[in-house]
N, C-alpha and C positions, 0 to 999 in steps of 0.2 A: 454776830460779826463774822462774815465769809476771810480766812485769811488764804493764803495763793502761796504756792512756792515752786520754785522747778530752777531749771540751766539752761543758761543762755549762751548758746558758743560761738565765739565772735572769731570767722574766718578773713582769709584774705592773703595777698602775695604780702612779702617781709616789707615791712618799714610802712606798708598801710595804714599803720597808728593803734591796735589791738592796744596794745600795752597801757599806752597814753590813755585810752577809752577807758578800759579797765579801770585803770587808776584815778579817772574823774566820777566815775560811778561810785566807785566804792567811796571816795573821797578819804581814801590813804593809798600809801604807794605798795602797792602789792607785787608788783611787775616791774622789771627793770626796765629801763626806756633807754633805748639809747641811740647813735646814729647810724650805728653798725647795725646790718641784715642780721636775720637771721642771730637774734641776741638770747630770745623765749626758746628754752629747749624743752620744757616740761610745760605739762597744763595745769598752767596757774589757775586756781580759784579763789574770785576775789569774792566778797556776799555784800549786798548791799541792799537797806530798807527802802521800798518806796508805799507810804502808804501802810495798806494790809498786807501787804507782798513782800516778799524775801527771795530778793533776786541773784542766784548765785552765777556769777561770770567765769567761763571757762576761757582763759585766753589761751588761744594754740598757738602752735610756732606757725612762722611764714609757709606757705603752702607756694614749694616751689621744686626747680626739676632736683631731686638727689644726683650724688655722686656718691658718698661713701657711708658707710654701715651710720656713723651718727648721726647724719641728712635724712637716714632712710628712717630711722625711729622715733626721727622728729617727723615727719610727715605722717608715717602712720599714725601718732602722738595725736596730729592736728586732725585728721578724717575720723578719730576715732569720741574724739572731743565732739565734731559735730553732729556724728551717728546719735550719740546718747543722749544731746540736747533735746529741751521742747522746745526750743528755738533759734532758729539758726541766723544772725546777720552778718552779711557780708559787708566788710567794708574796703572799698575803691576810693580812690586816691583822685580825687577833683582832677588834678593838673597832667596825671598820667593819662586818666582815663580807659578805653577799654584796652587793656594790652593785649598779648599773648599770653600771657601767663592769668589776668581777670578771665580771660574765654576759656580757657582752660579749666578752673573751677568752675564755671558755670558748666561745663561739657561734665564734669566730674557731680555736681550737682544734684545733674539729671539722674543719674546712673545711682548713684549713691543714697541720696538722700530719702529716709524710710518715707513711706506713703502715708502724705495727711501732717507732715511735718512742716509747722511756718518760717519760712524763709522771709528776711527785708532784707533791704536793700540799702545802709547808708553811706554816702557819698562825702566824704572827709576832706578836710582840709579846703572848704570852700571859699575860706578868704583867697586862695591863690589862682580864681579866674572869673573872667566874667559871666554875668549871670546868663548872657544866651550860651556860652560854654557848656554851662551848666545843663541848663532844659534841654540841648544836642545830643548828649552826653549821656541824661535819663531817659530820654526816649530810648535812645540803641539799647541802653542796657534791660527797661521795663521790655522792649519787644523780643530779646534775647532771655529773657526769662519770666517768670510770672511770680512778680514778687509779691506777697500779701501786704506789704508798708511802702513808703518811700520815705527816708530822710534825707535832709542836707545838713552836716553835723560840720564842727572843727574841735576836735578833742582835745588840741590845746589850749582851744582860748574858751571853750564851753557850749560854743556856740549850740541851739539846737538837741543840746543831748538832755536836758530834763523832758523835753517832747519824746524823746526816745525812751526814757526812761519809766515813764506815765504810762509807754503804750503797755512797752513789752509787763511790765507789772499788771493789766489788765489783760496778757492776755496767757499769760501763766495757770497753769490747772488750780484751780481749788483742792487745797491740802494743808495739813498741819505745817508748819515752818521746818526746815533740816538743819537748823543749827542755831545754837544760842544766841539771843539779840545783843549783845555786845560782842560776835565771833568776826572776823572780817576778813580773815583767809583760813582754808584747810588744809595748808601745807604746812608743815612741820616747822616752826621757828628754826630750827638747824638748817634747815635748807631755804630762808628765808633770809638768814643773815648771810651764806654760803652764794646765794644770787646777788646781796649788796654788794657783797666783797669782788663777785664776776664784773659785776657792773663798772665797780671804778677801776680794775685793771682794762678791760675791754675801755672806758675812753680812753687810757693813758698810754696803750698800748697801739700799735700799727698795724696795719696792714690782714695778713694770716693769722699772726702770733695768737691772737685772742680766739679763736675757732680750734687750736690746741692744746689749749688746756684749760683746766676745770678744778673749781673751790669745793672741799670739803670741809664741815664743820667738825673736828674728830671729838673734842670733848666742850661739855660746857656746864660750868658752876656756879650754881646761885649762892655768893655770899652772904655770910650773915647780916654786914652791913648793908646787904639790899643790891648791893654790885653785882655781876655778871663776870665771869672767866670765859675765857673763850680761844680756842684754838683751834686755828684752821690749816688746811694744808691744802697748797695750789701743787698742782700737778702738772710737770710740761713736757714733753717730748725730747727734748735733747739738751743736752750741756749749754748749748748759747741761748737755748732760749730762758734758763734758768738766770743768767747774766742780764740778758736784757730785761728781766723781770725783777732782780734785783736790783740793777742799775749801779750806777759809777756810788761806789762807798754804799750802797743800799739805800741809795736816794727815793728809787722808785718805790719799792715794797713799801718803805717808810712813808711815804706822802700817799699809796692806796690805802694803808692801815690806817692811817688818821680820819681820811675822809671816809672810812667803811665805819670807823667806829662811830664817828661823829652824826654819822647817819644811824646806827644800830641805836645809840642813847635816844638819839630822838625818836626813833621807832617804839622803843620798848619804854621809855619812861623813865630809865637807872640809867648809872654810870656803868659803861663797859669797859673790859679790861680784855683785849684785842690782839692774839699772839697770832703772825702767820710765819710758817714754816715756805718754803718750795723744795720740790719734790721732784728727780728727774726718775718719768717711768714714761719709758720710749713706746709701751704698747698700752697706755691708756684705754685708747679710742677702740680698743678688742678684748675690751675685761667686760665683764657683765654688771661687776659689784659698782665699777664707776656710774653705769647705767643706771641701776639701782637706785643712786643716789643724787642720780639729775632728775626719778622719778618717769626713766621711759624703761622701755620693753627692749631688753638685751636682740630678743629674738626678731623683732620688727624690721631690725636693722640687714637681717640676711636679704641678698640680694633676690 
């Protein structure tokens, strides 16, 4: 019995659907999803069985232009996720179609991607046009690059992605498995619950707010009765943004802690016990140890 394993790095510009894909493949939520850009700071790995295969998903953040040190080490994050893949799929957004910012990865692509590396090509979100849309749409992009697949996927509704999923597991090297068949991500539960907790402040929150600051998991205790301790500390930049995160009487923090924990129990299977702190540190975004612990490269981020 031949078993296959390798990484598969799912690029593309922010809100192209990575996350959502991820997380239908593995079939748990391993990635935050949300409506806000630019949400994936770290290279999630989700692992997912198809077959003999063991397909591990590296989901990168949004590949898009930087401005400031933490944009920059999310992006070398993403190029660096697909350097090390044995496989690389883009995925393009049906309704958008070819932007500046898809030419752009495709020009980076060229340049970048190691020699004899498979690239595909899938085309997300195709319930949102018509199907000559479509076929216009794969032409420009099949003649603007030479992809080894083509998909038409919707990675929220399913569509199409066990086709994808079939392939890329066929076409993954032959090798022993890299991780245990019950494992489903390789990131650190601390920084797993630490992205729940991101996730439900980033929808509750507007605008900026959520692009400065960031969830640490600082301690976490398995009780006897099977329960979970847990305390986290949000970090934000300045005094108002600490109010607005706590909200009128602590309305806010209270209603993300519930829904993060609500979501942690069901993740892990026990009862959580869900303490968050916030944190005013005006120079976050220039500390290395924060970086650290979003799991990118302090150093990426120099201009």
């Amino acid at each position: 019995m031949t078993t296959r394993a390798g990484f598969v790095a799912l690029i593309g510009e922010p809100n192209a659907g990575k996350s959502t894909l991820t997380n239908r493949m593995v079939g748990a939520k391993v990635s935050i999803v949300t409506h806000k850009v630019q949400t994936t700071r770290a290279r999630i790995r989700g692992v997912a069985i198809e077959g003999e295969s063991q397909l591990t998903f590296v989901d990168t953040p949004g590949l898009f232009r930087p401005r400031r040190r933490l944009d920059r080490a999310m992006v070398a994050a993403a190029w660096g996720g697909a350097a090390d893949a044995d496989i690389v799929v883009l995925l393009v957004e049906a309704h958008r179609g070819l932007t500046e910012g898809v030419q752009a990865i495709l020009d980076a692509l060229k340049e970048r991607s190691p020699e004899g590396q498979t690239v595909a090509l899938a085309i997300n979100k195709i319930d949102r046009v018509k199907s000559e849309v479509l076929l216009a749409l794969t032409a420009k992009l099949t003649e603007a690059y030479e992809f080894a697949e083509v998909f038409m996927i919707s990675a929220e509704k399913g569509h199409g992605v066990d086709d994808l999923r079939k392939w890329l597991a066929a076409e993954l090297p032959e090798g022993p498995w890299l991780y245990p068949e019950d494992q489903i991500a390789d990131l650190p539960l601390r920084m797993i619950a630490a992205e729940m907790t991101r996730e439900k402040l980033t929808l509750r929150l507007h605008q900026e707010l959520p692009y400065q600051l960031t969830v640490e998991t600082e301690a976490w205790e398995n009780r006897k009765d099977g329960s979970a301790k847990i305390d986290q500390i949000v970090y934000v930049m300045r005094d108002g943004h600490k109010g607005i995160v706590l909200g009128n009487r602590g309305e806010t923090i209270k209603a993300v802690g519930k829904a993060a924990r609500e979501e942690l129990e069901e993740f892990l299977g026990h009862k959580v016990h869900l303490f968050l702190q916030v944190k005013v540190r005006p120079n976050w975004l220039e500390e290395s140890e924060r970086y650290d612990e979003m799991g990118l490269d302090f150093k990426d981020g120099n201009a």
